[in-house]
C-alpha positions in Angstrom: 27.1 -8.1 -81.6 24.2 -7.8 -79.7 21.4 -10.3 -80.1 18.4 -9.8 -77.7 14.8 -10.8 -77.2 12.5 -7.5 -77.3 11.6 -8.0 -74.0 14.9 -7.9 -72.6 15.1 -6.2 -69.2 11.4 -4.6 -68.9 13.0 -1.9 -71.5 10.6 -0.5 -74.0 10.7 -2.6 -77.0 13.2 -0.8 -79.1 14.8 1.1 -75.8 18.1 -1.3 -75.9 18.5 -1.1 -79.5 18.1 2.7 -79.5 20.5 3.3 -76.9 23.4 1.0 -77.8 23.1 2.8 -81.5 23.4 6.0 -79.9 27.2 4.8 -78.4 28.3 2.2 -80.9 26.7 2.8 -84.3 28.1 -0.1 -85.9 27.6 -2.3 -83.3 25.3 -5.1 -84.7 22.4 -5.4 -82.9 19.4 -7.9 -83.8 16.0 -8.8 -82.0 13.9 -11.4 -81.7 10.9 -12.3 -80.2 8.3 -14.7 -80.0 5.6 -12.7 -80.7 4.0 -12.9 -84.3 3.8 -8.8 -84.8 7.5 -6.9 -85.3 8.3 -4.8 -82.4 6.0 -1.9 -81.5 7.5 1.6 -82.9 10.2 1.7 -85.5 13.8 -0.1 -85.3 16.7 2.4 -85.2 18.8 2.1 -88.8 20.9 -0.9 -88.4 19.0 -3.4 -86.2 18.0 -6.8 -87.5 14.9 -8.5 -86.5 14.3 -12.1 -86.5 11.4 -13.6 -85.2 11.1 -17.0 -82.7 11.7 -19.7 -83.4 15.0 -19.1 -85.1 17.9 -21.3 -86.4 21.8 -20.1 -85.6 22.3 -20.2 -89.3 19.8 -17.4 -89.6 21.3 -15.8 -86.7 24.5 -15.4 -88.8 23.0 -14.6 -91.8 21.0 -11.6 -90.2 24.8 -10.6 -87.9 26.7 -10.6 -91.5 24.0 -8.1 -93.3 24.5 -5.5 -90.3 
C-alpha cells in the first residue's frame, strides 16, 4: 500500500497516484492532505482520499475498501 500526502515530492497532485496505477493496478494507494478542497483534477480508479487530520483506524478502513 501506498499512503501519501498530495504534496509528496513537488509531483503534481495526482502525478504519484497516476503513475503507480499505471505499473501496479492493484496496488492500494490513498492520499491525504491537509488542505480542506480534494486534490485538484480527478483521482485515477482505485485511489482513496482521506483528508488531515486522520486517525489509523480510518487509515485501515479506507486500505481495506481498495
Amino acid at each position: 500500500m501506498i499512503f501519501a500526502d498530495v504534496r509528496l515530492g513537488g509531483l503534481e497532485e495526482v502525478g504519484l497516484p497516476r503513475e503507480v496505477k499505471l505499473c501496479w493496478l492493484l496496488l492500494p494507494v490513498i492520499l491525504t492532505s491537509g488542505a480542506s478542497a480534494r486534490p485538484r483534477g480527478e483521482l485515477p480508479l482505485g485511489v482513496g482520499y482521506i483528508a488531515k487530520p486522520w486517525q489509523p483506524l480510518d487509515v485501515m478502513i479506507a486500505a481495506k475498501r481498495r
